[in-house]
C-alpha positions in Angstrom: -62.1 -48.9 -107.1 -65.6 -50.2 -108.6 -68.6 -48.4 -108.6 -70.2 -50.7 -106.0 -67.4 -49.7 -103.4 -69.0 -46.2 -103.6 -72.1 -45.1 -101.9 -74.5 -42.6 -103.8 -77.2 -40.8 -102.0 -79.9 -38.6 -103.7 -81.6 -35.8 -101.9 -85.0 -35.3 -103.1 -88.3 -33.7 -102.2 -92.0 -35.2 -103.1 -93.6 -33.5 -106.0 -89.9 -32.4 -107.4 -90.0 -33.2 -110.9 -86.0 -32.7 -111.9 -86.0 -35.8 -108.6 -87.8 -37.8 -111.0 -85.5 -37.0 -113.9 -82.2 -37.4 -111.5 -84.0 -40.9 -110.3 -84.7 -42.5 -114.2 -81.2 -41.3 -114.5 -79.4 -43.3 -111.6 -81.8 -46.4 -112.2 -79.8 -46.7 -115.7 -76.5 -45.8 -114.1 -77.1 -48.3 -111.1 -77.9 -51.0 -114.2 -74.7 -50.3 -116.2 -72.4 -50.3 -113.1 -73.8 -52.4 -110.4 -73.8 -49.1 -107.7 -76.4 -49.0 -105.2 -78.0 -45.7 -104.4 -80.5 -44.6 -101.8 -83.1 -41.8 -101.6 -83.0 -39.4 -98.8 -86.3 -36.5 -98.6 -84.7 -33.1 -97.6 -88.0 -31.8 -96.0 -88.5 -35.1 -93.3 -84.6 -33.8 -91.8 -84.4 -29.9 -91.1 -81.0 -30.0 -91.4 -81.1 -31.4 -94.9 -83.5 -28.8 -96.0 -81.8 -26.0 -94.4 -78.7 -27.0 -96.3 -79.7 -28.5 -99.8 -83.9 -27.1 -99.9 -83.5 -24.7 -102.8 -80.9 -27.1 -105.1 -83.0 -30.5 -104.8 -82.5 -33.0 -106.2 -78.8 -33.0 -105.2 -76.5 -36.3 -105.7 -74.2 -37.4 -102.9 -71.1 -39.6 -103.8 -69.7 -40.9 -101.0 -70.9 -38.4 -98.5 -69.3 -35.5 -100.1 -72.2 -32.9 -103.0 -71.0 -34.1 -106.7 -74.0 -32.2 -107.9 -77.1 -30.7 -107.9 -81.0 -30.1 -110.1 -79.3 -32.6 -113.2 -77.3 -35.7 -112.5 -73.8 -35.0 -114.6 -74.1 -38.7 -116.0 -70.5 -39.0 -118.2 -69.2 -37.2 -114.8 -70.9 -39.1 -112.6 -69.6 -42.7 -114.5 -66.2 -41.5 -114.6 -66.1 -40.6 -110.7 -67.6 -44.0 -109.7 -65.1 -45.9 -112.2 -62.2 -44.3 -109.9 
Protein backbone atom coordinates (compact mmCIF):
# COMPACT_ATOMS: atom_id res chain seq x y z
CA UNK A 1 0.00 0.00 0.00
CA UNK A 2 1.51 3.74 -0.64
CA UNK A 3 1.36 6.40 1.70
CA UNK A 4 -1.22 8.31 -0.40
CA UNK A 5 -3.83 5.29 -0.01
CA UNK A 6 -3.78 6.26 3.71
CA UNK A 7 -5.60 9.11 5.30
CA UNK A 8 -3.84 10.95 8.31
CA UNK A 9 -5.79 13.34 10.43
CA UNK A 10 -4.25 15.60 13.15
CA UNK A 11 -6.16 16.65 16.18
CA UNK A 12 -5.15 20.00 17.34
CA UNK A 13 -6.15 22.87 19.42
CA UNK A 14 -5.33 26.87 18.73
CA UNK A 15 -2.53 28.18 20.78
CA UNK A 16 -1.06 24.30 21.28
CA UNK A 17 2.49 24.68 20.65
CA UNK A 18 3.52 20.71 20.40
CA UNK A 19 0.33 21.11 17.28
CA UNK A 20 2.73 23.38 15.74
CA UNK A 21 5.68 20.96 16.23
CA UNK A 22 3.41 17.75 15.09
CA UNK A 23 2.30 20.14 11.99
CA UNK A 24 6.27 21.21 10.61
CA UNK A 25 6.57 17.55 11.26
CA UNK A 26 3.82 16.09 8.83
CA UNK A 27 4.48 19.10 6.18
CA UNK A 28 8.06 17.22 5.72
CA UNK A 29 6.46 13.74 5.89
CA UNK A 30 3.53 14.72 3.43
CA UNK A 31 6.75 16.15 1.07
CA UNK A 32 8.78 12.92 1.23
CA UNK A 33 5.82 10.58 0.72
CA UNK A 34 3.11 12.25 -1.16
CA UNK A 35 0.32 11.62 1.96
CA UNK A 36 -2.26 14.06 2.41
CA UNK A 37 -3.24 15.06 5.85
CA UNK A 38 -5.98 17.20 7.34
CA UNK A 39 -6.34 19.28 10.56
CA UNK A 40 -9.22 18.63 12.78
CA UNK A 41 -9.66 21.40 16.22
CA UNK A 42 -10.73 19.20 19.22
CA UNK A 43 -12.46 22.15 21.00
CA UNK A 44 -14.99 23.13 17.76
CA UNK A 45 -16.50 19.11 18.28
CA UNK A 46 -17.29 18.09 22.03
CA UNK A 47 -16.90 14.85 21.30
CA UNK A 48 -13.36 15.22 20.13
CA UNK A 49 -12.42 17.21 23.13
CA UNK A 50 -14.05 14.94 25.52
CA UNK A 51 -12.02 12.08 24.03
CA UNK A 52 -8.47 13.47 22.92
CA UNK A 53 -8.55 17.32 25.08
CA UNK A 54 -5.73 16.57 27.41
CA UNK A 55 -3.26 14.48 24.77
CA UNK A 56 -3.56 17.17 21.71
CA UNK A 57 -2.00 17.17 19.25
CA UNK A 58 -2.90 13.49 18.54
CA UNK A 59 -2.21 11.85 14.94
CA UNK A 60 -4.97 9.69 13.28
CA UNK A 61 -3.88 7.12 10.66
CA UNK A 62 -6.54 5.87 8.98
CA UNK A 63 -9.20 6.62 11.52
CA UNK A 64 -7.70 4.54 14.12
CA UNK A 65 -4.98 6.94 17.36
CA UNK A 66 -1.15 6.07 16.11
CA UNK A 67 -0.09 8.75 18.55
CA UNK A 68 -0.25 11.46 20.64
CA UNK A 69 1.84 15.22 22.02
CA UNK A 70 5.06 14.10 19.39
CA UNK A 71 4.53 12.70 15.93
CA UNK A 72 6.63 9.14 16.03
CA UNK A 73 8.20 10.20 12.52
CA UNK A 74 10.53 6.73 11.68
CA UNK A 75 7.12 4.99 13.10
CA UNK A 76 4.96 7.00 11.43
CA UNK A 77 6.94 6.46 7.77
CA UNK A 78 7.10 2.89 8.27
CA UNK A 79 3.20 2.49 8.97
CA UNK A 80 2.28 4.62 5.89
CA UNK A 81 4.89 2.54 3.65
CA UNK A 82 2.63 -0.67 4.57
Amino acid sequence: MAATDHTVTLLTRVGCHLCDDAKDVLVRIASETGVGWDEVDVDADPELAYEYGDRVPVVLLDGKEHGFWRVEEARLLRDLAR
